[in-house]
C-alpha positions in Angstrom: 15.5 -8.4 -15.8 13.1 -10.3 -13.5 14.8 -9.4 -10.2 14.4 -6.1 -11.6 10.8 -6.2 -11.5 10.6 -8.0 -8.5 12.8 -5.3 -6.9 10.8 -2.8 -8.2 7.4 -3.9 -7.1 8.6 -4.8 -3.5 9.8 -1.3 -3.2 6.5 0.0 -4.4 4.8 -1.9 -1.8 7.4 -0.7 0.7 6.4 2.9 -0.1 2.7 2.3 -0.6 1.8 1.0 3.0 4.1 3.5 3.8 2.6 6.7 2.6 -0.7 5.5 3.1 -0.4 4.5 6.7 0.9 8.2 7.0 -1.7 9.5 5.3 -4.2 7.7 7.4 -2.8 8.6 10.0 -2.7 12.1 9.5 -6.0 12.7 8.1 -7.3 11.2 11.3 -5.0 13.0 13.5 -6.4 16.6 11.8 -10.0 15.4 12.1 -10.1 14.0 15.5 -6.2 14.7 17.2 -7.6 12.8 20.3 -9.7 10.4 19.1 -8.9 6.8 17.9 -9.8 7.8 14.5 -6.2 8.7 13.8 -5.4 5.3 13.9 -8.3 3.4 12.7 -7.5 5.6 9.2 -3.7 4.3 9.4 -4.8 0.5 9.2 -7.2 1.2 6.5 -4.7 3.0 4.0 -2.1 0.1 5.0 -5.1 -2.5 3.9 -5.8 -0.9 1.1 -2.0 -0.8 0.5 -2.0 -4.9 0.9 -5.0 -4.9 -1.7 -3.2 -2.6 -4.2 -0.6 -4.6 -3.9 -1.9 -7.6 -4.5 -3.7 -6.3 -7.6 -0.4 -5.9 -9.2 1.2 -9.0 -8.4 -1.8 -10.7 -10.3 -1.5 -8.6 -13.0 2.1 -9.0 -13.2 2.0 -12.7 -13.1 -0.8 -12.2 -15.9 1.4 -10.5 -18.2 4.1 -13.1 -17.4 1.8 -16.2 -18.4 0.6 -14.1 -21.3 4.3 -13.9 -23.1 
């Protein structure tokens, strides 16, 4: 059961910086298509990715010293 969760939340991550970078990404690109803006927006989304993230590891390990 806890390489379930662990499989879980590394795959969330996996897909967080993903969609986020994309996101970024795109939002900038529709803004400012020549601009740096596009990529600038990318980073951001994948940092706040990293900090989401990171949020739920702590909680997780919370929960687990909790039991």
């Amino acid at each position: 059961m806890k390489n379930l969760k662990v499989y879980a939340l590394v795959t969330q991550f996996i897909f967080q910086l993903l969609i986020l970078g994309v996101l970024g990404w795109f939002i900038g690109y529709r803004i400012d298509p020549d601009g740096v803006l596009k990529g600038i927006l990318a980073v951001v989304g994948v940092v706040i990715g990293v900090i989401a993230f990171i949020i739920q590891l702590v909680k997780m390990v919370g929960v687990k010293d909790g039991e």
